[in-house]
N, C-alpha and C positions, 0 to 999 in steps of 0.2 A: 711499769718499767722503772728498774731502780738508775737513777743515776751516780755517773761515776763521782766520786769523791775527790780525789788527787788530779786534778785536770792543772794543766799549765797555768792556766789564771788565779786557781785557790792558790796555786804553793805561790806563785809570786805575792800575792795577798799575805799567805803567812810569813814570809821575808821582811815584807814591810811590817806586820807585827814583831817581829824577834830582831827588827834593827832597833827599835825602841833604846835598847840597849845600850847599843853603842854610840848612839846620837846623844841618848841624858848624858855619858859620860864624855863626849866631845865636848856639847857644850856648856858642863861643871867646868869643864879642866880649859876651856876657849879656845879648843884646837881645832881652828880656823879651816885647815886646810881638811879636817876626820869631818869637821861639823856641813862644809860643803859637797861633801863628797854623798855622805850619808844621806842628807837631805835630799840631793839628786836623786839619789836611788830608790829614794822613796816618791819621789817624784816622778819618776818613770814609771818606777813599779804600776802605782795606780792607775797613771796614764794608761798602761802596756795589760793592766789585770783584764781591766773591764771592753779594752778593744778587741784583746784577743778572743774571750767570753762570747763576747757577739758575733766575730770570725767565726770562730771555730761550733758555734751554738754548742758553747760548754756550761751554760748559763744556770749554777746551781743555785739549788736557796743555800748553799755554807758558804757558796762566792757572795751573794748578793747579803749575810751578815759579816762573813768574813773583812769584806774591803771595806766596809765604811766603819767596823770595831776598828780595823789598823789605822783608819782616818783617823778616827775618836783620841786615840791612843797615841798614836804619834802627836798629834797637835797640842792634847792634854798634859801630859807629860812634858813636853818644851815649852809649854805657856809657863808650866808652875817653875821650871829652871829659873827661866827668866826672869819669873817676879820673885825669885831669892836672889836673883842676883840684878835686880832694879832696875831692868832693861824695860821691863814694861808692868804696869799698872796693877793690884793687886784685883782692880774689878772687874779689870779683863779679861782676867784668866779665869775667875771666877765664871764670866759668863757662856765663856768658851765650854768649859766642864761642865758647869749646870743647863748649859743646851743640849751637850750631847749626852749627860743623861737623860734627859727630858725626851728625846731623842730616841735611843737606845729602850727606854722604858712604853714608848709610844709605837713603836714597834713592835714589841713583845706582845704588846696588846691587839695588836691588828693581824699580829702572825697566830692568837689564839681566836680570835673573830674571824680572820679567814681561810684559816686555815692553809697559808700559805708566806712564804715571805717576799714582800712589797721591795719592788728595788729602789735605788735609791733616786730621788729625782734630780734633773738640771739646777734649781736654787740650790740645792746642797750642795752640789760642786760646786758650783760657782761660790759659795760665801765659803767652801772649805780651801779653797785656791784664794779668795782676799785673808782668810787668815793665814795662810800656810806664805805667803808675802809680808802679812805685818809681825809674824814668828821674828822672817828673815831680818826684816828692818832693825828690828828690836833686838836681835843678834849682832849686829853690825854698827848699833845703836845710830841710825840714820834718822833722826829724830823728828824732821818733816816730815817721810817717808809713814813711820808710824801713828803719825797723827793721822793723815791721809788712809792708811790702811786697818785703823782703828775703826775711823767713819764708815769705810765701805763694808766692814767686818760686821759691826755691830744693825747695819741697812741689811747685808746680805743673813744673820744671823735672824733678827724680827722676821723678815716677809718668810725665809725659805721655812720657819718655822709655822711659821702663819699656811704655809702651803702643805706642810705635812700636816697640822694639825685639822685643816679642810681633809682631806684623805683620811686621816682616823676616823673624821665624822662621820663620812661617808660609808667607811667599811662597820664602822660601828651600827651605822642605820640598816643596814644591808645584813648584821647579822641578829641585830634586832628584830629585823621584820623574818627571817626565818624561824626561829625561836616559838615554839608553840606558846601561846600566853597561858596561865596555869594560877587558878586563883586557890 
């Protein structure tokens, strides 16, 4: 059975990738009022992708790479704004980006092992919602605020990685042990 492609929850998915856009240029240019707005939407969007997905059992593997590339992407791209414009941390961002490729590349590998793509789990939301807050902070430059949501970033970033990288294991041994051995 092929599944449909353009279901309600991919295209909000690619919304939130093609706002990308207009958000780096909100917040170059600090327009408070586009950088709120955008953010929201992106904020919903994701909320609004993946609930509808499971409503509607529209639950594709381009949803389940789709919505967490626009996570990747959206966060990646506002992290590195911000450290050219000294809101927040040059290692921050850094490690925002080099998780979610790590991420992104850790996937690829598990979607060629199982032949299928892994959605994405609860620690990943969760540490993508304390970044997608220390963004805001650091936007608004609320400087408590991002120290506080730096810690819970960098907590949520270690375990939820620590929990995908259990899951690569696992799929990895599972298509190890299929694998005829072959001397």
């Amino acid at each position: 059975m092929q599944q449909q492609v353009w279901t309600v929850s991919n295209v909000l998915s690619l919304l939130r990738l093609l706002l990308v856009v207009p958000l780096v240029w909100a917040l170059w240019e600090e327009a408070t009022p586009w950088v709120l707005s955008a953010g929201l939407i992106a904020f919903l969007t994701d909320v609004a992708d993946g609930m509808l997905a499971r409503q509607r059992q529209d639950v594709t593997d381009l949803g389940k790479v789709l919505d967490p590339l626009a996570d990747k992407v959206v966060a990646g791209a506002s992290a590195l704004v911000l450290v050219l414009q000294q809101k927040l941390p040059l290692w921050f961002a850094l490690l925002v980006v080099g998780r979610d490729a790590l991420l992104l590349l850790g996937g690829w590998l598990a979607w060629r092992w199982a032949g299928s793509v892994l959605p994405s789990l609860p620690p990943g939301k969760w540490t993508a919602l304390a970044i997608a807050a220390t963004l805001l902070a650091g936007y608004l430059r609320w400087e408590d605020w991002v120290a506080v949501g730096i810690a819970l970033s960098v907590l949520g970033m270690v375990s939820s990685t620590g929990v995908y990288v259990r899951r690569w294991w696992e799929v990895y041994q599972r298509w190890r042990a299929s694998v005829p051995f072959s001397r």
